[in-house]
N, C-alpha and C positions, 0 to 999 in steps of 0.2 A: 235522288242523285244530286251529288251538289256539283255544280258551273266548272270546278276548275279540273273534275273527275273526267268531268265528258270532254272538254276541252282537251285534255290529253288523249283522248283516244281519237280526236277529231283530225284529217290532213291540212282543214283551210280553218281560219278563225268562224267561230260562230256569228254572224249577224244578230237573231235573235234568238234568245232562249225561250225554254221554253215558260209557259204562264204554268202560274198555282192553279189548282182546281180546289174550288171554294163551291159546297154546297149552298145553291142557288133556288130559288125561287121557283122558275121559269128554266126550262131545258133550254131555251134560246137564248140564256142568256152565257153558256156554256161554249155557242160558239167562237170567241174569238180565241178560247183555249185550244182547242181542235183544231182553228185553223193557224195557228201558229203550231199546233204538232207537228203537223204533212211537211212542212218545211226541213225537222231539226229531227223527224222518225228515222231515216237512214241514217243517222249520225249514232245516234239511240240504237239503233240493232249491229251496230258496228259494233257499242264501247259493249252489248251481253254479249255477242258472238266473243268476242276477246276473252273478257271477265270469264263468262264458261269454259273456254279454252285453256286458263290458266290453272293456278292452283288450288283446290277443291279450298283450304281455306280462305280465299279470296274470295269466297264469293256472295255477294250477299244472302242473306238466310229472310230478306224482308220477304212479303206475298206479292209485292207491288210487281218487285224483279221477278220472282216465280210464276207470275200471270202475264207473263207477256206474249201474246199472240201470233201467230203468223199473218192473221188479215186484220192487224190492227189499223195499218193503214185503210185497207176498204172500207173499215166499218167509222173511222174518222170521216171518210171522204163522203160515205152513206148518211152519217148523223148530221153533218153540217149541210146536203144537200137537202136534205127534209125539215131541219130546226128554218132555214135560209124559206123555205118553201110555206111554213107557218108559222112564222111572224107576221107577215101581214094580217091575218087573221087575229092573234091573238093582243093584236094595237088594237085592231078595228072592235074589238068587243069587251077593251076595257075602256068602256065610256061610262059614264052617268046621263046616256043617255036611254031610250029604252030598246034594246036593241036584240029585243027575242026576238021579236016577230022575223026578222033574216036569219039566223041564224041555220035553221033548214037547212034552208036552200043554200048558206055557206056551207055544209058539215057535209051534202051531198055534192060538191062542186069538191072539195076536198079529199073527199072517201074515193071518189072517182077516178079524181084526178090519181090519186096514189096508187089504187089497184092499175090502173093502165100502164101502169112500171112490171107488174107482176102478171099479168091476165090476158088471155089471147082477146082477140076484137069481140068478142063475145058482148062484151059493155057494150059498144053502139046499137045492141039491141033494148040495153037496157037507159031508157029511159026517166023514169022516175024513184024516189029514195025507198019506194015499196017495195020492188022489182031488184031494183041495188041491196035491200036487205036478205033477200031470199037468195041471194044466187049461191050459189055451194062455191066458194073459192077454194077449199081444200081436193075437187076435184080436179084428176091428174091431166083430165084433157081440156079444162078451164085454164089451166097454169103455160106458161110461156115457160120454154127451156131456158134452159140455165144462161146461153151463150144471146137469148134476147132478152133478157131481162134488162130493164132501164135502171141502173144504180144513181144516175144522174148527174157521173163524171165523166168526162169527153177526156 
């Protein structure tokens, strides 16, 4: 979509546009695209709501335009709560230094900590990375309802 497109379908001037997305490395390094989306996305589902609304030639034939989602936003706001969440992790273990030995005990502080978004209190029984391996998360009375689930935006 180019700047002067969206700008016309926009009421106030844009602040900022949005970033390129440039296949990266590291998924965290992704976030400051995403979090520049959340800002310029209702600007963005204004100019398709329009563009669909018009004339069937107008509209673009790209897949970019054709994949646009209804929970694009929650799943921006999802991705950059979790990439935001392991960073720190993934500084802390690109060292030269020798830094197996913790790692464990990082991956189960991690594992944990992410199922407790999704997972009734059932965890605080669980204890140890053995016990955290075994637990069935796909059962339906292990899982937190829809309306408690932690996505990680207030």
């Amino acid at each position: 979509m180019r700047k002067e497109t969206l700008e016309d379908h926009c009421s106030e001037p844009l602040r900022n546009q949005p970033l390129s997305y440039y296949g990266t490395r590291w998924f965290t390094e992704d976030v400051p695209v995403a979090e520049r989306a959340l800002p310029v996305w209702p600007h963005i589902e204004k100019y398709v709501t329009t563009t669909l609304s018009g004339r069937k030639s107008e509209i673009p034939v790209i897949r970019s335009f054709q994949n646009l989602r209804p929970l694009s936003t929650a799943k921006l706001q999802f991705f950059t709560t979790i990439a935001n969440f392991l960073t720190p992790f993934l500084k802390k273990f690109q060292s030269e230094e020798p830094m197996l030995p913790f790692m464990a005990e990082e991956l189960y502080t991690i594992l944990w900590t992410l199922l407790k978004k999704f997972i009734k209190s059932v965890l605080e029984e669980v204890t140890t990375a053995a016990k955290l391996s075994k637990m069935n998360v796909l059962k339906k009375e292990n899982m937190l309802s829809p309306k408690k689930v932690n996505v990680g935006f207030a």
